[in-house]
FIPAKE-829384 format. One record per residue (C-alpha): residue number from 1; x, y, z. Coordinates in steps of 0.5 Angstrom, whole numbers, plus 500, padded with zeros to 3 digits. Each point is the difference from the previous one (the first is absolute). Layout:
<nodes>
> NUM, X, Y, Z
...
</nodes>
This chain:
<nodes>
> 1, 514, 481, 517
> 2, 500, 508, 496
> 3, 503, 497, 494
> 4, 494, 494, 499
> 5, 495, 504, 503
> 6, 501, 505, 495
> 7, 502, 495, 494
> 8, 493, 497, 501
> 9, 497, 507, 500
> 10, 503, 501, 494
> 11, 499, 494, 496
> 12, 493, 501, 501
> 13, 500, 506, 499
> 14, 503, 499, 492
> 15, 496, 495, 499
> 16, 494, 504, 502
> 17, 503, 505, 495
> 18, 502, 495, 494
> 19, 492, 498, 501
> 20, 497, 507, 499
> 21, 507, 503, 495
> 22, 496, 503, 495
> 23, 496, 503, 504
> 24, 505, 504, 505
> 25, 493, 505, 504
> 26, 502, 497, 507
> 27, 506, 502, 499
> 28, 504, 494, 502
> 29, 506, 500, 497
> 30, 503, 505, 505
> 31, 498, 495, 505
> 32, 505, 496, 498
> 33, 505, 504, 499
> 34, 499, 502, 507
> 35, 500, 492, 502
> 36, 506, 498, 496
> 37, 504, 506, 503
> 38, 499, 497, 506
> 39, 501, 493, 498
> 40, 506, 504, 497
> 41, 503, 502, 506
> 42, 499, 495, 506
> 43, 503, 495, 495
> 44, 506, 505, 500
> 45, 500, 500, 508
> 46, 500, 493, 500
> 47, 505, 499, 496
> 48, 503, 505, 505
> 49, 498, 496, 506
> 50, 502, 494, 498
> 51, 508, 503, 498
> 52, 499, 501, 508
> 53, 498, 494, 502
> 54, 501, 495, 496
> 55, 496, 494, 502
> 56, 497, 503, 506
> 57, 495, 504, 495
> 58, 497, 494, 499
> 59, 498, 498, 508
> 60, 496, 507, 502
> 61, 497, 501, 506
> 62, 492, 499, 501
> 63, 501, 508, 502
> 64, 503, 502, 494
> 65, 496, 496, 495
> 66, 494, 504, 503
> 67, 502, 507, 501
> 68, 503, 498, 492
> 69, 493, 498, 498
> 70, 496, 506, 504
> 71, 506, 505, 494
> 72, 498, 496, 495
> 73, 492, 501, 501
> 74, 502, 506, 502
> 75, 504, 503, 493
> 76, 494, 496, 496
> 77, 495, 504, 504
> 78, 503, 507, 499
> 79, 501, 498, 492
> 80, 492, 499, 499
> 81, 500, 506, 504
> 82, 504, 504, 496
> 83, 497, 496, 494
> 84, 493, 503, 502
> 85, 502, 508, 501
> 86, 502, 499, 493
> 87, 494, 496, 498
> 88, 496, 506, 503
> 89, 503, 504, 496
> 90, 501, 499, 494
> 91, 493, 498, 499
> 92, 500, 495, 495
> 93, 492, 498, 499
> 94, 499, 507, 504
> 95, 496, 498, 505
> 96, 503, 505, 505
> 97, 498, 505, 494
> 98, 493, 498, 500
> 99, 499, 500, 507
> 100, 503, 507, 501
> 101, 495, 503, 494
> 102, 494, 497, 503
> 103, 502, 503, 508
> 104, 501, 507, 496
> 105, 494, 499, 496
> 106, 495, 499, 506
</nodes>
C-alpha cells in the first residue's frame, strides 16, 4: 500500500511538473524526486517482501494494509512538509521578502 500511495503521489506530481516544465518557480521538480525516491525505495521492499513471503505477499491482513497506508500518507505529508521549508526558503516569487520589508518598514 506505501508503494502505490507513493507512485499516485509521484505521477501526479511529474505531470504537475511537465505541465508547469518551462517554468519551474514552485519548484517542483524536487517534489518529484522526493516522490519517486520513495516509490524507488518501497518497490525495493516489496521485492524484498515478496522474496519472503512468497504468495502470502498478496493476501495482507486488513491491519497491515491499514497501518502501510497510514506510512504512506505519512511519508507524502512529510515530503510536502519538506518541499514547503525549502520553498520558504529559496523564495522564488519573494513573497516572504516582501512581507518581511514591509513588517520592517512600518
Amino acid at each position: 500500500m506505501t508503494l502505490l500511495v507513493t507512485v499516485f503521489a509521484a505521477v501526479i506530481c511529474t505531470v504537475v511538473w511537465y505541465q508547469k516544465a518551462p517554468h519551474d518557480d514552485m519548484k517542483i521538480g524536487i517534489l518529484c524526486f522526493m516522490f519517486w525516491g520513495a516509490s524507488l525505495m518501497w518497490l525495493v521492499d516489496a521485492i524484498f517482501e515478496y522474496a519472503e513471503l512468497k504468495s502470502e505477499f498478496f493476501t495482507p491482513a486488513l491491519e497491515d494494509m491499514l497501518n502501510d497506508l497510514y506510512l504512506g500518507l505519512s511519508v507524502i505529508a512529510l515530503g510536502l512538509v519538506v518541499w514547503l521549508v525549502i520553498l520558504l526558503v529559496k523564495d522564488p516569487k519573494g513573497v516572504v521578502r516582501k512581507a518581511l520589508l514591509k513588517n520592517n518598514k512600518a
